[in-house]
C-alpha positions in Angstrom: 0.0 0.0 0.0 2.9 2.2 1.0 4.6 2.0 -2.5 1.1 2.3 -4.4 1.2 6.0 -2.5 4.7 6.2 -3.6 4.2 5.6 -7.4 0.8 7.6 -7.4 3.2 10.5 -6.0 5.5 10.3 -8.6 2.8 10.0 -11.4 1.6 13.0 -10.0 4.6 15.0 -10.3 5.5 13.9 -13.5 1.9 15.0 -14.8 2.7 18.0 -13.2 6.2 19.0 -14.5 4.7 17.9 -18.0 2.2 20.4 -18.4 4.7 23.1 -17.1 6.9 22.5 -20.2 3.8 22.6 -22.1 2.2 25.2 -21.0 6.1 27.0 -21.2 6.2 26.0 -24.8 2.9 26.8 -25.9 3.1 30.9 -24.0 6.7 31.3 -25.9 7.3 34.3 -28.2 6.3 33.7 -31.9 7.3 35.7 -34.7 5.2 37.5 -36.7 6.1 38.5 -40.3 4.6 41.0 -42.4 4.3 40.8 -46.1 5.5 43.4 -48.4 5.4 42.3 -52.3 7.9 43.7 -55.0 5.8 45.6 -57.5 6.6 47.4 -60.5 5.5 50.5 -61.3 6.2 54.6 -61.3 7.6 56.7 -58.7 7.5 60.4 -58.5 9.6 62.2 -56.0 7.8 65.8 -54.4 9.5 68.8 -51.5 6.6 69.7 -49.3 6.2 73.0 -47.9 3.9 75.4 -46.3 3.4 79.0 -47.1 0.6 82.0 -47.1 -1.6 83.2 -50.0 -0.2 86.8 -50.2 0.1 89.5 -52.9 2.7 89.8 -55.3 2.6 93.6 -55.1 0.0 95.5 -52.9 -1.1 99.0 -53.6 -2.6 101.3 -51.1 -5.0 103.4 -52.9 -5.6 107.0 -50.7 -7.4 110.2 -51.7 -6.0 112.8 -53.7 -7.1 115.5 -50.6 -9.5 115.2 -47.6 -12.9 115.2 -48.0 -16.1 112.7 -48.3 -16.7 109.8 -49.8 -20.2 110.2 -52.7 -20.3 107.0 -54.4 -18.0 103.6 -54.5 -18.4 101.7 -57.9 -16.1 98.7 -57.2 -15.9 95.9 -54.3 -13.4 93.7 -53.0 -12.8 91.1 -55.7 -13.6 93.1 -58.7 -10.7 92.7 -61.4 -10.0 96.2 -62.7 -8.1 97.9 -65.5 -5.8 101.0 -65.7 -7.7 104.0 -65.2 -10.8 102.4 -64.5 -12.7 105.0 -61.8 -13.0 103.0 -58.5 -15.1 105.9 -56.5 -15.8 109.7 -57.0 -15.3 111.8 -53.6 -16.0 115.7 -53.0 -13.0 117.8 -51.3 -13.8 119.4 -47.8 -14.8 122.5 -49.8 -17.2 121.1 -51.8 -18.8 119.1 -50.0 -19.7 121.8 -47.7 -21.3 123.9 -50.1 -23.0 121.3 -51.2 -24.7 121.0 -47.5 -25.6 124.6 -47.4 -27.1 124.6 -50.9 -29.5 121.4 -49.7 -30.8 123.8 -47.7 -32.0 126.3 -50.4 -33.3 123.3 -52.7 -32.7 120.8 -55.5 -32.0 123.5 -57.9 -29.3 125.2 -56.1 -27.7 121.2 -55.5 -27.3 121.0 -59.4 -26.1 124.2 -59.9 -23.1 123.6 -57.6 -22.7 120.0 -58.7 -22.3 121.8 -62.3 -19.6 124.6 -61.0 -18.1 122.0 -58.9 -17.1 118.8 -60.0 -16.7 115.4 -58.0 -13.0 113.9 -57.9 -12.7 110.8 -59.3 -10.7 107.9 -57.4 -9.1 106.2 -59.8 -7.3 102.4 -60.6 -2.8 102.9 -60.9 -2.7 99.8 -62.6 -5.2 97.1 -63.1 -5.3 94.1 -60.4 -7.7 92.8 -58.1 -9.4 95.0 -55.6 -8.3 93.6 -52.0 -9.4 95.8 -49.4 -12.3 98.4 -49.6 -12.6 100.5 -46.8 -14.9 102.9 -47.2 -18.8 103.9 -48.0 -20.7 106.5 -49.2 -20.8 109.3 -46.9 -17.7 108.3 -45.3 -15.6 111.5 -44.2 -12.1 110.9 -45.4 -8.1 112.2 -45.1 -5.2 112.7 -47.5 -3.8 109.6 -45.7 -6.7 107.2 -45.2 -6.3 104.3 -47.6 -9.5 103.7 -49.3 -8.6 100.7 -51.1 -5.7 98.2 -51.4 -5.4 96.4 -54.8 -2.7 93.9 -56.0 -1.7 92.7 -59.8 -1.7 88.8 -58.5 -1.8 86.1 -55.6 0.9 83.9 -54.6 2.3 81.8 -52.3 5.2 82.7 -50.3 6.5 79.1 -49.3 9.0 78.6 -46.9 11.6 75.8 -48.2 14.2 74.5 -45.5 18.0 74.6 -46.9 18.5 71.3 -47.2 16.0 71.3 -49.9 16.8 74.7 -51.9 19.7 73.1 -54.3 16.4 71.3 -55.6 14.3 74.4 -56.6 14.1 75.7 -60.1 12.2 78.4 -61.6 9.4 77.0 -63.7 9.2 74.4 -62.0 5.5 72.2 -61.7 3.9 72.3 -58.0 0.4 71.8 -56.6 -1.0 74.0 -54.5 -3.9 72.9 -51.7 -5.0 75.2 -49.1 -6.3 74.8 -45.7 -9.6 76.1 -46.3 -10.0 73.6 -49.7 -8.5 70.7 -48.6 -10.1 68.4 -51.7 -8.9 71.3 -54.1 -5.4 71.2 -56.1 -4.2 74.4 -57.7 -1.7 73.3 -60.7 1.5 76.5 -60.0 4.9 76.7 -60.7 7.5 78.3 -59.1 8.1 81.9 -59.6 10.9 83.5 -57.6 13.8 82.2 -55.3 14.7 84.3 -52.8 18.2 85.1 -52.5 18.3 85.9 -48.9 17.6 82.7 -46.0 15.2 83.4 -43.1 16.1 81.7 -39.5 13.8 81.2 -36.7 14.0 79.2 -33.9 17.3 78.1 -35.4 15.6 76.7 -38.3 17.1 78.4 -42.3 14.2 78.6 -44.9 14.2 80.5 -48.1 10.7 82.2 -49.5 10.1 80.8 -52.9 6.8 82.1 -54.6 4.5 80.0 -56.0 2.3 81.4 -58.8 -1.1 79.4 -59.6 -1.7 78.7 -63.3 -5.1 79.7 -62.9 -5.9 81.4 -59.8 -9.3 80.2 -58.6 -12.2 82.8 -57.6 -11.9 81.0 -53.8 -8.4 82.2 -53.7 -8.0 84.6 -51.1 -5.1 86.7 -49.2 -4.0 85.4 -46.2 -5.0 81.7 -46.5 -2.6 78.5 -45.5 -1.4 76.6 -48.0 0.6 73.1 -48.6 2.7 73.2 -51.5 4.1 69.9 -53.3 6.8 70.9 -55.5 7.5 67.8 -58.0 10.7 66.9 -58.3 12.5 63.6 -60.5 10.5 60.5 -61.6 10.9 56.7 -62.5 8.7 55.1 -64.6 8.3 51.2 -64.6 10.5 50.8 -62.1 11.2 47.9 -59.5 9.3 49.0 -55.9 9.2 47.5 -52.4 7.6 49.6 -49.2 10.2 51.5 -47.0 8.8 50.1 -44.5 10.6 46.3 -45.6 13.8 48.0 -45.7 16.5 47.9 -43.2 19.8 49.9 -42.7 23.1 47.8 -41.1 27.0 49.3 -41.8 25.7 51.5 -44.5 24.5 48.9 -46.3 20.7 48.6 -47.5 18.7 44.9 -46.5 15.9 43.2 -47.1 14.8 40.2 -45.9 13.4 37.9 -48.5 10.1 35.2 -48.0 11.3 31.6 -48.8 9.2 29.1 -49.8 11.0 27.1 -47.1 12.5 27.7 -44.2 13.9 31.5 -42.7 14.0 34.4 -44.9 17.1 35.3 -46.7 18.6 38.7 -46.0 19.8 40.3 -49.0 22.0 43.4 -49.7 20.0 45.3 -52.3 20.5 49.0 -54.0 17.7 51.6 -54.2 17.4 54.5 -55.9 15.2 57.3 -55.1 12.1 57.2 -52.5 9.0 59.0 -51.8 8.7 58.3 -48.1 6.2 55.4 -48.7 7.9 53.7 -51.6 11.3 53.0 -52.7 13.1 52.0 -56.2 15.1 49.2 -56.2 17.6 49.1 -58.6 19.2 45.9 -58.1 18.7 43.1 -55.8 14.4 42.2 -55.9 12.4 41.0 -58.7 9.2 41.8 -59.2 6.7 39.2 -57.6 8.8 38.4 -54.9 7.6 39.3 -51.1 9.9 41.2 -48.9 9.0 40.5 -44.8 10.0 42.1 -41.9 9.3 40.9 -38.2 6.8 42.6 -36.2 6.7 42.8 -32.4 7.1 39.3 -30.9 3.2 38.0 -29.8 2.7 35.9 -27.0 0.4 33.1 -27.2 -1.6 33.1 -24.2 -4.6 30.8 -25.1 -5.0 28.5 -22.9 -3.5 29.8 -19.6 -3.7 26.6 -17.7 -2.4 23.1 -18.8 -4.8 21.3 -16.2 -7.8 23.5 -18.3 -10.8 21.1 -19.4 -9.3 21.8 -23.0 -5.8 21.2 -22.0 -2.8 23.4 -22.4 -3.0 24.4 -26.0 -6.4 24.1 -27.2 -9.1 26.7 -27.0 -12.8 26.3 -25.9 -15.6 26.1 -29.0 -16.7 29.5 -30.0 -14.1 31.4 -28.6 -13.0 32.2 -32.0 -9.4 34.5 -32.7 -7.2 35.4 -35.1 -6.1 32.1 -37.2 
């Protein structure tokens, strides 16, 4: 009897230290690989940048002397030409004799309108009325700026340093502002300024961007993001960035097997996007590049003495396969 208590002891241990090792085995760390596949296709390469709607050249309009404001014939937005008559005023003078003849009737009005002429307001240059800031009535000085106009909108974008040698007159960028988000504005790039601009210990140069076609939403003062297009591959060998790995200088990837571990293979790229990269030796198309993801733990099954044993799960509980 004492030795049938011995053995069922030992049995009991053994069952024990059994399902330790399985349970140990089953909660170890598995490797996860992600998929990427070698494509084939075009890549185009862009500078991103920020910048404000501004104009190219404002123009303060003011009034030849003091006086009042009689009628204004153009708003903000109106396109004028050279010349064009934007508001007629009357000086000080006249427009005080014109009070006092209101008092001694319409006839008396006419006849000083006659002797004494309105002053017209008129356009330098033609542009785009910006600012209008005044109405009929309005009481005005020699230095109150009536209107503001400009010839054209652009963007002043701010371009870090690193990205200047890049920049070319002429060259294609999209425009999308803040306030349009699902609206591109086909530009090109205008000027380069000479002179850098550092804040907070960060160099940018102002490059203007001037829209093809400048769009009746346009407005002064707006955020935009500018894409400036730079080179481009077409039909080109492609893998994500993400695959990609850096060791010694030297460019990996490692490649899916049919059997067994991946391979890692040197390989040489060529120019990236951010999201994409060219490969210019090293991948053919239609084969998958992996990369391992953060190690998962298995922990199904918590127990070995469960009902469903140590790595089984219960029906239903369904999971990731």
């Amino acid at each position: 009897m004492k030795n049938k208590k011995i053995w069922i002891g030992l049995i009991v241990i053994i069952v024990i230290v059994a399902g330790i090792i399985i349970y140990k085995k089953n909660s170890s760390s598995k490797v996860v690989y992600k998929d990427f596949p070698v494509t084939r296709g075009d890549l185009k390469t862009t500078i991103l940048a920020t910048g404000t709607v501004q104009p190219e050249n404002r123009l303060e309009i003011k009034a030849p002397v003091a006086g009042r404001i009689d009628t204004v014939l153009s708003q903000e937005g109106d396109h004028v030409k050279k010349g064009q008559i934007l508001a007629w005023m009357s000086s000080t003078d006249r427009a005080a004799l014109l009070d006092a003849a209101r008092a001694r009737g319409e006839d008396e009005v006419k006849r000083w309108e006659e002797l004494y002429k309105a002053m017209p307001i008129i356009a330098p240059l033609p542009g785009t009325i910006i600012l209008r800031n005044v109405e009929p009535g309005q009481t005005i000085t020699g230095t109150d700026a009536i209107f503001a106009m400009s010839d054209r909108l652009t963007v002043k974008a701010q371009v870090d340093e690193t990205d200047i040698a890049k920049m070319k007159l002429h060259q294609k960028a999209t425009i999308i502002l803040d306030a349009y988000p699902t609206q591109s504005i086909s530009a090109a790039v205008d000027q380069i300024a000479f002179e850098a601009k550092t804040v907070n210990n960060v160099t940018t140069y102002v490059i203007d961007v001037l829209p093809a076609k400048p769009p009746a939403y346009l407005r002064s003062g707006m955020t935009a993001n500018v894409r400036f297009e730079q080179e481009d591959r077409k039909n080109v060998i492609l893998v994500s960035t993400e695959a990609l790995t850096v060791s010694d200088g030297k460019t990996k990837a490692l490649v899916k097997a049919e059997e067994g571990k991946p391979e890692e293979r040197e390989i040489q790229i060529g120019l990236s996007d951010g999201k994409q990269t060219e490969v210019v030796s090293g991948l053919v198309e239609g084969e998958i590049v992996v990369r391992a993801e953060a190690s998962k733990t298995d922990k199904a099954g918590a127990s070995p003495f469960s009902p469903f044993g140590g790595g089984r799960k219960p029906p239903g509980s369904g999971g990731r396969k």
